[in-house]
N, C-alpha and C positions, 0 to 999 in steps of 0.2 A: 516393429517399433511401437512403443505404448504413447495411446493418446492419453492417458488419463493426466490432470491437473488438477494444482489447486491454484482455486481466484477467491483471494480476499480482499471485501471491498470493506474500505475503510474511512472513518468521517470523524475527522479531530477537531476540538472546538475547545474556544481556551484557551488558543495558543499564543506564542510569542508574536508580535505586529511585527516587528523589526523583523523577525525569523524568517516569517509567512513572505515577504518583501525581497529577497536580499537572495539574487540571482546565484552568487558564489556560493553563496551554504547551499542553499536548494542544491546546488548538484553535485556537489560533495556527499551530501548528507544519502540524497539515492544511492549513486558510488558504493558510499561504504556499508548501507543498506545491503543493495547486492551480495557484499564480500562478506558480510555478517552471516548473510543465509549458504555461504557456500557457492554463489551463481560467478559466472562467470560473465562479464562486463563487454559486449561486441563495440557497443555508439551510443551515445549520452546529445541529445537534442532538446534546448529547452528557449524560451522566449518569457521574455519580461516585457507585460502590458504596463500600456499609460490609462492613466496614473500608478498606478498598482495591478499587483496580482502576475504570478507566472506559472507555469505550464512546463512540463517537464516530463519527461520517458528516458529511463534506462533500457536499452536492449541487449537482453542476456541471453547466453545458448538456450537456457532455459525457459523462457517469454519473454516479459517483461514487468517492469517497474513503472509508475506514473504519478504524479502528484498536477496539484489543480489547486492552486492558494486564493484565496478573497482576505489579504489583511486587513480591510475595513472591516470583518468582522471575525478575527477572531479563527478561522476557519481556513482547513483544508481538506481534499478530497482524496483519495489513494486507492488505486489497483493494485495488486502483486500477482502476476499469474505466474504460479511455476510449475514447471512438468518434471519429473520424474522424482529422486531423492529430497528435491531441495524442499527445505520446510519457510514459507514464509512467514512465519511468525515473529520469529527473531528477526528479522528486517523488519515488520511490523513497529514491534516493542521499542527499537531502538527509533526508528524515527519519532513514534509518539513522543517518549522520552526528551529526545532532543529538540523537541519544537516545544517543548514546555506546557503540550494538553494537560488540560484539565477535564477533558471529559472526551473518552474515546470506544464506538461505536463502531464492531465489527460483522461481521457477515461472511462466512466463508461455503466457498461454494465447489462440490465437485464438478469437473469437468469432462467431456469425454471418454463417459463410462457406456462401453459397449452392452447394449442388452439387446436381446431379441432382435440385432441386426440393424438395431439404431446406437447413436450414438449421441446419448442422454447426459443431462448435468442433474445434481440435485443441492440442497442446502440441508448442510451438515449441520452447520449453528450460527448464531448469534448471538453476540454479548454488547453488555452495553455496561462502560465502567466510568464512574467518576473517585478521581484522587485514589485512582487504584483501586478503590472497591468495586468490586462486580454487581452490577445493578439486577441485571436480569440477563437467565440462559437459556435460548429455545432451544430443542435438542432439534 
């Protein structure tokens, strides 16, 4: 079995308040995140704080999905780990998209890459984009 994965952590800012807020979208929106990247969807758990702000995980054969909202500002947080084929980007893209970022920050990281009998992550990139333009690329 292959451990290796990809974890892309994700920081969207900019976005829609209503969006960030609004328990039904948030788990829809993972959902079809998931089905975007090809993953396949096990159990969807999510919790809406007072006043605001909810929390949410899709679990897929694949790992998982997760989001983390603060609509007082603007703001959400996002994991995607996936193991094997599945590419998370396009679950990425699509969620930024639909929460209406205006400035999205990513960081992708390998994961359980076996070397010398350990078993190592490392960081592939990170970008950082506003209104679509790529700000900066670390390789």
């Amino acid at each position: 079995m292959r451990t290796e994965g990809k974890h892309v952590i994700m920081d969207i800012s900019g976005c829609n308040l209503d969006l960030l807020n609004n328990l039904t979208f948030l788990k829809k929106l993972l959902v079809e995140a998931a089905e975007r990247a090809n993953a396949t969807v096990l159990n969807v758990a999510f919790h809406h704080f007072t006043p605001q702000g909810v929390s949410g995980v899709a679990v897929i054969s694949e790992s998982h999905l997760s989001i983390h909202t603060w609509p007082e500002y603007g703001y959400a947080a996002l994991d995607f780990y996936t193991c094997g084929d599945i590419d998370p980007k396009a679950a990425c893209k699509f969620v930024a998209d639909s929460l209406e970022a205006s400035h999205i920050q990513t960081t992708v990281v390998s994961r359980g890459e076996k070397i010398k009998g350990k078993y190592l992550h490392r960081v592939e990139s990170t970008s950082s984009e506003r209104n679509g333009k790529e700000l900066s690329l670390l390789p």
